[in-house]
C-alpha positions in Angstrom: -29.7 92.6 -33.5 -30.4 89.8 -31.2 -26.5 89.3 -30.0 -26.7 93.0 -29.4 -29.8 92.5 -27.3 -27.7 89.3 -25.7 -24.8 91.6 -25.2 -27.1 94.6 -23.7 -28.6 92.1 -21.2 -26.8 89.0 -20.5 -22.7 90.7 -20.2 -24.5 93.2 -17.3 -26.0 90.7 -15.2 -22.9 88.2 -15.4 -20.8 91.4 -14.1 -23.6 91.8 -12.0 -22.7 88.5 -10.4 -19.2 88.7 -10.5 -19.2 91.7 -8.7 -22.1 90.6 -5.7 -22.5 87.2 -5.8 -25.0 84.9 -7.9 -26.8 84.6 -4.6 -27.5 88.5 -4.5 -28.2 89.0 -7.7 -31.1 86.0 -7.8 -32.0 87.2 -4.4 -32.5 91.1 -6.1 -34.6 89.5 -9.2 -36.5 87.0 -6.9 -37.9 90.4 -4.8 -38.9 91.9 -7.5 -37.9 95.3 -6.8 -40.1 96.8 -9.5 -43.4 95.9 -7.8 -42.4 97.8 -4.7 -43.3 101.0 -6.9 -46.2 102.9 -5.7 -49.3 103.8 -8.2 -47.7 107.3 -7.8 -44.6 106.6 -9.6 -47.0 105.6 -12.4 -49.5 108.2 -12.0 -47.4 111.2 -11.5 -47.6 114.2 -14.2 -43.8 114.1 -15.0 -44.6 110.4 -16.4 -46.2 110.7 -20.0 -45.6 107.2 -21.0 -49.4 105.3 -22.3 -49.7 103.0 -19.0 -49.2 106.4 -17.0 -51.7 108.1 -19.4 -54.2 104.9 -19.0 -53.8 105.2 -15.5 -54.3 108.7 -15.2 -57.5 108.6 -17.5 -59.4 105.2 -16.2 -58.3 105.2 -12.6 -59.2 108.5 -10.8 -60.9 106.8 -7.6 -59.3 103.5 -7.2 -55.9 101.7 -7.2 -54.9 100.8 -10.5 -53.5 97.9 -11.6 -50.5 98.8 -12.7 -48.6 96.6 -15.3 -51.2 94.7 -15.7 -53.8 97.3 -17.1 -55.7 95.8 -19.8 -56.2 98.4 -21.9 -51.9 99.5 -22.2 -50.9 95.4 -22.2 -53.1 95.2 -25.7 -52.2 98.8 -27.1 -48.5 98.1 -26.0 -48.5 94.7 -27.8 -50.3 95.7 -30.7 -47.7 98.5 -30.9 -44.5 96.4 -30.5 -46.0 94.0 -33.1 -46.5 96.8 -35.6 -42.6 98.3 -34.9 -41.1 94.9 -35.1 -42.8 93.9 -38.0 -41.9 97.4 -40.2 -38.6 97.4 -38.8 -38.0 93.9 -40.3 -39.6 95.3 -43.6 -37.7 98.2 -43.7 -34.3 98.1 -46.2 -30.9 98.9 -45.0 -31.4 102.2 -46.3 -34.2 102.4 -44.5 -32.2 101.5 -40.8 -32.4 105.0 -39.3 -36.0 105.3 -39.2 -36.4 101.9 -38.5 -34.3 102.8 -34.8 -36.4 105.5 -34.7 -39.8 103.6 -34.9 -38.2 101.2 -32.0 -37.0 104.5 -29.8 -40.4 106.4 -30.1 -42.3 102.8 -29.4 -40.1 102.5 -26.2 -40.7 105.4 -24.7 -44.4 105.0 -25.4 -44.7 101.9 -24.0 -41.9 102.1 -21.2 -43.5 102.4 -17.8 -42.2 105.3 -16.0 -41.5 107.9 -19.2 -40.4 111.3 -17.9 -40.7 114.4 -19.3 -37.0 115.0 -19.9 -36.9 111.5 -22.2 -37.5 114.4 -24.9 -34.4 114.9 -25.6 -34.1 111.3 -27.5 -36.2 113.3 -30.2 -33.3 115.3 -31.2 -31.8 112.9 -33.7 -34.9 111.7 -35.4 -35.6 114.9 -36.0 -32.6 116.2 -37.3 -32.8 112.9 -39.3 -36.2 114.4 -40.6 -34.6 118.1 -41.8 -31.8 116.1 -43.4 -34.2 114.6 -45.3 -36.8 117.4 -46.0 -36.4 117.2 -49.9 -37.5 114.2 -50.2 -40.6 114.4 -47.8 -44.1 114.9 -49.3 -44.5 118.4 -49.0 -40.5 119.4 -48.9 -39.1 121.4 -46.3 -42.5 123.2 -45.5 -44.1 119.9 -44.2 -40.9 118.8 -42.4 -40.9 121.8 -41.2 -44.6 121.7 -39.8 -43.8 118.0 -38.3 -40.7 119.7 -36.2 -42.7 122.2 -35.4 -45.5 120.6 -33.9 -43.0 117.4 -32.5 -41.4 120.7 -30.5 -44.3 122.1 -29.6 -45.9 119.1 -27.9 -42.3 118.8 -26.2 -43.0 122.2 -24.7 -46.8 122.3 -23.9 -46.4 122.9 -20.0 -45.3 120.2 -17.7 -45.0 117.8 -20.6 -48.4 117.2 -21.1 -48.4 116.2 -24.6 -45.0 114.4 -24.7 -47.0 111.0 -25.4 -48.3 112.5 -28.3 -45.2 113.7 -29.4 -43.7 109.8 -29.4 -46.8 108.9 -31.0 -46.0 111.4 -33.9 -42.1 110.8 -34.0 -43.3 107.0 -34.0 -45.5 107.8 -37.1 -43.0 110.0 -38.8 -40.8 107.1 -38.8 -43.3 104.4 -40.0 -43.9 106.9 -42.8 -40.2 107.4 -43.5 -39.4 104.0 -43.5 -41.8 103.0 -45.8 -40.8 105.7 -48.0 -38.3 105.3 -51.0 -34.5 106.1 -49.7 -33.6 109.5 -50.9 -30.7 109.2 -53.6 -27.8 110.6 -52.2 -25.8 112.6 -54.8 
């Protein structure tokens, strides 16, 4: 996992630099380009990640402060903490819900979440049918789960999309703690 994370990050920017220049590229990092956002881009109704929610519910009248909002650094923390630690827990058998805790706790957590990041629900959710036997409850409360994960993907302009992360997220801690189904 970490050579992946290596390979995902450090073979980028060395193109990165092959292709403009090591100069550039420090010079691009060293500006910062992420700080020239405006509380808008974090604020807006299309985002429905937890800093934009934070935002949207503790700063009405004032400039917030961004990434460095109390409130998401500890929630967002707290949360990665939780994922990594379950995901190590989690068996082999176990792997696809443990992606599926770290997908729904990235989109929680990432900063600018849209409303059409939905669409990364599809395969933790068809993950979920495939697996209805063995869920408490069968296919009737795997059923219920879709239902209400599509639902809150629905709700006009996306306004319960963090929620729906927060459930998939759930679904998966739940899952992944489970016993593997025997596959026949």
């Amino acid at each position: 996992m970490f050579a992946t994370f290596l390979a995902a990050t450090v073979v980028p920017a060395l193109l990165a630099m092959a292709c403009f220049g090591a100069d550039v590229f420090v010079r691009y990092r060293a500006a910062r380009p992420e700080s020239l956002y405006q509380g808008l881009v974090y604020t807006q109704n299309m985002n429905q990640s937890l800093l934009a929610t934070i935002l949207r519910w503790r700063h009405l009248g004032g400039p917030p402060p961004m990434l460095a909002e109390p409130t998401y650094v500890a929630i967002a923390s707290l949360l990665m903490l939780t994922t990594l630690w379950l995901v190590f827990r989690s068996g082999r058998a176990r792997a696809p819900w443990a992606i599926t805790m770290l997908v729904a706790a990235a989109l929680i957590v990432a900063p600018a979440t849209l409303q059409h990041y939905s669409l990364v629900l599809l395969a933790p959710m068809a993950q979920l049918w495939a697996e209805r036997e063995s869920v408490p409850g069968g296919a009737r409360s795997a059923g219920a789960v879709l239902t209400a994960i599509y639902g809150m993907c629905l709700f006009p302009h996306g306004m319960l999309l963090l929620w729906a992360f927060v459930l998939v997220w759930l679904v998966g801690v739940a899952r992944a703690r489970s016993p593997a189904p025997v596959v026949a």
